[in-house]
PyMOL commands that place a pseudoatom at each C-alpha (Angstrom):
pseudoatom trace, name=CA, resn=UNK, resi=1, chain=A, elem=C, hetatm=0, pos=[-8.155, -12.244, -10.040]
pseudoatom trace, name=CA, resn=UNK, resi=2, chain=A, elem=C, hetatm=0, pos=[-8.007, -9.782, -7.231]
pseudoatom trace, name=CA, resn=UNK, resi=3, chain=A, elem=C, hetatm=0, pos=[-4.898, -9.415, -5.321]
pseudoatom trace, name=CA, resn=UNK, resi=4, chain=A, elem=C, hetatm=0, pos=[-5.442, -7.570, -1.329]
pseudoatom trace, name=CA, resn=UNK, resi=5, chain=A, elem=C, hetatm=0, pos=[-2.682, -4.624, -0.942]
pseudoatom trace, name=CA, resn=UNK, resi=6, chain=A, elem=C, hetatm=0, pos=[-2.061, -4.935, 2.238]
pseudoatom trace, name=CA, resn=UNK, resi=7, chain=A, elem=C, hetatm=0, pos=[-0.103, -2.502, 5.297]
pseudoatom trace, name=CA, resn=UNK, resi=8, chain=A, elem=C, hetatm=0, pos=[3.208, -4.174, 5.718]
pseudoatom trace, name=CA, resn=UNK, resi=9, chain=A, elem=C, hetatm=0, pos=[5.075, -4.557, 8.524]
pseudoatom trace, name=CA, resn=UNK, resi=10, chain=A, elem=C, hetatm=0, pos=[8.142, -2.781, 8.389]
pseudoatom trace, name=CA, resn=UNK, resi=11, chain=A, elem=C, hetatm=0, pos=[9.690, -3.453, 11.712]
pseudoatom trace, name=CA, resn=UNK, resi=12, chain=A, elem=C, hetatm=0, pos=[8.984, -5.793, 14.979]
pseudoatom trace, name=CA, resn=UNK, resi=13, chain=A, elem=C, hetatm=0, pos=[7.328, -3.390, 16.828]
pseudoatom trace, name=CA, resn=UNK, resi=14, chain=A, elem=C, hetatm=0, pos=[5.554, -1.588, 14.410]
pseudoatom trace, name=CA, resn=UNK, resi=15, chain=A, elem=C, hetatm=0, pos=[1.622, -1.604, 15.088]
pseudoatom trace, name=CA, resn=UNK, resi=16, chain=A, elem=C, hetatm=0, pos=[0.231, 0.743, 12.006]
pseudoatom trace, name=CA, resn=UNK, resi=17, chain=A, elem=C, hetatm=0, pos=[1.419, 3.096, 9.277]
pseudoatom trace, name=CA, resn=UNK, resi=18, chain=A, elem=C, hetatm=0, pos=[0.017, 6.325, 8.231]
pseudoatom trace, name=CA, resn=UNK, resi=19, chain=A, elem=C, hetatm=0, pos=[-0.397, 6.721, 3.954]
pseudoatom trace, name=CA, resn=UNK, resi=20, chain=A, elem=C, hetatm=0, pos=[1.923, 9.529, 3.252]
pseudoatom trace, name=CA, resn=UNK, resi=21, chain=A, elem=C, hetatm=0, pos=[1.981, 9.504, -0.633]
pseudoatom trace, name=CA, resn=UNK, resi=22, chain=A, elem=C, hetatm=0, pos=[-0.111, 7.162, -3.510]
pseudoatom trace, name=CA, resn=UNK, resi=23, chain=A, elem=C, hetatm=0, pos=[2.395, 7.025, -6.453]
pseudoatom trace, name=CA, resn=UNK, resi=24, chain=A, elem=C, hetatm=0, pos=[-0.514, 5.141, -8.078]
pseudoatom trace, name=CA, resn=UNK, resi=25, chain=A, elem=C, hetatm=0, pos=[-4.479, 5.918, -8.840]
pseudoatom trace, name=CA, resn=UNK, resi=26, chain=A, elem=C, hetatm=0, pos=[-7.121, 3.603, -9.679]
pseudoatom trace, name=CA, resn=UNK, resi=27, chain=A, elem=C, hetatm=0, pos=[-6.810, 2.207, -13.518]
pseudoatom trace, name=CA, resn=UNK, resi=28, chain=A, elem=C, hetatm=0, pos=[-3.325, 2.857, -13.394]
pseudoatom trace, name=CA, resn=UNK, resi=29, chain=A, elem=C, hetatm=0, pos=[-1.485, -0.239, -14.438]
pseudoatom trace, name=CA, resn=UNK, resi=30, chain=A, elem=C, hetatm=0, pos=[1.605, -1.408, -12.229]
pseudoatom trace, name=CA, resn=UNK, resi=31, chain=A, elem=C, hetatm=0, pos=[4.220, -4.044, -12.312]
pseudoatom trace, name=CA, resn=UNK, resi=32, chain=A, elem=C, hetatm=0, pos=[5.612, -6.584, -9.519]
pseudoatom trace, name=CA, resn=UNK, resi=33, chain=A, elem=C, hetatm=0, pos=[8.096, -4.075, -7.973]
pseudoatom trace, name=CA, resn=UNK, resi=34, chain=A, elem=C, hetatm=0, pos=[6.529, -0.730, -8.777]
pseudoatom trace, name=CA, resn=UNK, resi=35, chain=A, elem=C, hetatm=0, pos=[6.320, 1.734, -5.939]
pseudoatom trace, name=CA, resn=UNK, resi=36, chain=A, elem=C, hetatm=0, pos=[2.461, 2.054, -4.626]
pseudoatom trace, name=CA, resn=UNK, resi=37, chain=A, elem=C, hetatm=0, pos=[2.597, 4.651, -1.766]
pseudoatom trace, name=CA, resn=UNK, resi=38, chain=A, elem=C, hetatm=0, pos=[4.671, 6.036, 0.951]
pseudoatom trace, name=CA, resn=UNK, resi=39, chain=A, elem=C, hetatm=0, pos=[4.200, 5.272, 4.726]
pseudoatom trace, name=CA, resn=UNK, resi=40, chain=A, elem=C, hetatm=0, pos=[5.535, 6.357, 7.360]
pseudoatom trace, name=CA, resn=UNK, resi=41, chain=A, elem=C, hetatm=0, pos=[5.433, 5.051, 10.657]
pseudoatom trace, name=CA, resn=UNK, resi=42, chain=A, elem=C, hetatm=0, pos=[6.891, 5.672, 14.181]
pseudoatom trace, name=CA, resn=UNK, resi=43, chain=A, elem=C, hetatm=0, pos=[10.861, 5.313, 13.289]
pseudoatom trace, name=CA, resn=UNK, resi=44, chain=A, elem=C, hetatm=0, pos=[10.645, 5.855, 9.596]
pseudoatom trace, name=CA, resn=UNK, resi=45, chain=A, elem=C, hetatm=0, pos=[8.946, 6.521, 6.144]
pseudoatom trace, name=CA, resn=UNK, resi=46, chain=A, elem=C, hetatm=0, pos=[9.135, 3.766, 3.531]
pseudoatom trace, name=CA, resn=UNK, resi=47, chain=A, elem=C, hetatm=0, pos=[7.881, 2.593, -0.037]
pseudoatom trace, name=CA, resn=UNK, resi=48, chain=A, elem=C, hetatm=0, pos=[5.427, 0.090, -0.627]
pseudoatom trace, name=CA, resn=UNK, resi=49, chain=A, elem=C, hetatm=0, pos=[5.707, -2.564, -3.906]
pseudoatom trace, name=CA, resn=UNK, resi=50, chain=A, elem=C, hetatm=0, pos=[3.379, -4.142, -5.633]
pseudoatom trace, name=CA, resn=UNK, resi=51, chain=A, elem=C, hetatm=0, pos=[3.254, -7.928, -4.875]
pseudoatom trace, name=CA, resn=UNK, resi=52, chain=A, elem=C, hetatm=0, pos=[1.584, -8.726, -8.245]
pseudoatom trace, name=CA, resn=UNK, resi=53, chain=A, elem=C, hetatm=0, pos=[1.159, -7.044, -11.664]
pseudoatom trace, name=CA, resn=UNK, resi=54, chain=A, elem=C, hetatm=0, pos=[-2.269, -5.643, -13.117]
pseudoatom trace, name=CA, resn=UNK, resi=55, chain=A, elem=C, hetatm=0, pos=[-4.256, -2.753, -12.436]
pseudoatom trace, name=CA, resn=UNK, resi=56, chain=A, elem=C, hetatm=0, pos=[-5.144, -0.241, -9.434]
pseudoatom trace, name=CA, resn=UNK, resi=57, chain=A, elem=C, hetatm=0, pos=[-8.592, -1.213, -8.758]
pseudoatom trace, name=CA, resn=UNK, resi=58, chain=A, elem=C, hetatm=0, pos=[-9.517, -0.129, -5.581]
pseudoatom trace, name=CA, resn=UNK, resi=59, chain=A, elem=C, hetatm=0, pos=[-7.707, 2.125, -3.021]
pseudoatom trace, name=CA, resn=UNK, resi=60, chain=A, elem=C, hetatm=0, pos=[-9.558, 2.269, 0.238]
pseudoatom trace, name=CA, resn=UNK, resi=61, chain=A, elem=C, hetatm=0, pos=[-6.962, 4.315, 3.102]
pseudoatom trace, name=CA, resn=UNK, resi=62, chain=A, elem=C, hetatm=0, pos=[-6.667, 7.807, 1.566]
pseudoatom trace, name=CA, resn=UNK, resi=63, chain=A, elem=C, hetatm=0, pos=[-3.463, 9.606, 2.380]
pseudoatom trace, name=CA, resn=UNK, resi=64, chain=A, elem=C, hetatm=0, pos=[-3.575, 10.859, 5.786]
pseudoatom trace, name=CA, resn=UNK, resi=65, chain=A, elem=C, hetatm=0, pos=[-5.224, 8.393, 6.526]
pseudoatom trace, name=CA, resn=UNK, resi=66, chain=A, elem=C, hetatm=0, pos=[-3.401, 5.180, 9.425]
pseudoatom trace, name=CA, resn=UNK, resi=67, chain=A, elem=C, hetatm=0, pos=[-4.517, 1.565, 9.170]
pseudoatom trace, name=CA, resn=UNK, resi=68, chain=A, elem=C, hetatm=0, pos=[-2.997, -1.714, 11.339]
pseudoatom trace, name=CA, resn=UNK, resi=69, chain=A, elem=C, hetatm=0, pos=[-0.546, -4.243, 10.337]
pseudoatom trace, name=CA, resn=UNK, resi=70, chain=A, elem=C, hetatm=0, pos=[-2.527, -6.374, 7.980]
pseudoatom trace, name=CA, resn=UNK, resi=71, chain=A, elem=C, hetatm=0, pos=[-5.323, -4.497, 6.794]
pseudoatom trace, name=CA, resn=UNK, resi=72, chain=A, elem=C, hetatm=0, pos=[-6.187, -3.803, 3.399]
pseudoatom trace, name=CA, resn=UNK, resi=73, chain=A, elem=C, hetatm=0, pos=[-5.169, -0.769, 2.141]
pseudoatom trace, name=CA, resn=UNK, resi=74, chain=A, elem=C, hetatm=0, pos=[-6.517, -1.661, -1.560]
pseudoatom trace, name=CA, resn=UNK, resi=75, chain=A, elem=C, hetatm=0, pos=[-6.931, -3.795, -4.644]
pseudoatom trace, name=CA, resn=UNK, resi=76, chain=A, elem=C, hetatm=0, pos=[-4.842, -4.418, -7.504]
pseudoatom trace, name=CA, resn=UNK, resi=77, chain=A, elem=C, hetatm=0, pos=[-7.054, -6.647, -10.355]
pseudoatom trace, name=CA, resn=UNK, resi=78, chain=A, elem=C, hetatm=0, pos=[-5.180, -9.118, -12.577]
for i in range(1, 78): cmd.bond("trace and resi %d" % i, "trace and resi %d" % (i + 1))
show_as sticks, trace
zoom trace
């Protein structure tokens, strides 16, 4: 099964979130919990955790890189 890695929504008012850091690459295997990638927004820079355990398979917004609320930011494949 596929699982969407989605931008979170860190606060009320927050709109989109720039990819500061992947702490992951595709094949790497990762655990519910495990730190993905850094983003920072307008007020503040935070971690994002894996939802599900199984393996990087896709990342698709490279560091640098902003996406919206919602969107998919990559794959991880059970």
């Amino acid at each position: 099964m596929k699982y969407e890695i989605n931008m979170p929504k860190f606060g009320a008012t927050m709109e989109d979130g720039e990819i500061v850091e992947w702490y992951v690459k595709v094949g790497d295997a990762v655990k519910k919990g495990d730190k993905l990638c850094s983003i920072m927004t307008e007020k503040l820079t935070n971690d994002l955790e894996a939802m599900h355990t199984g393996t990087v398979a896709e990342i698709i917004t490279q560091v640098g890189e902003k996406a919206n609320c919602g969107d998919i930011i990559g794959y991880i494949e059970e």
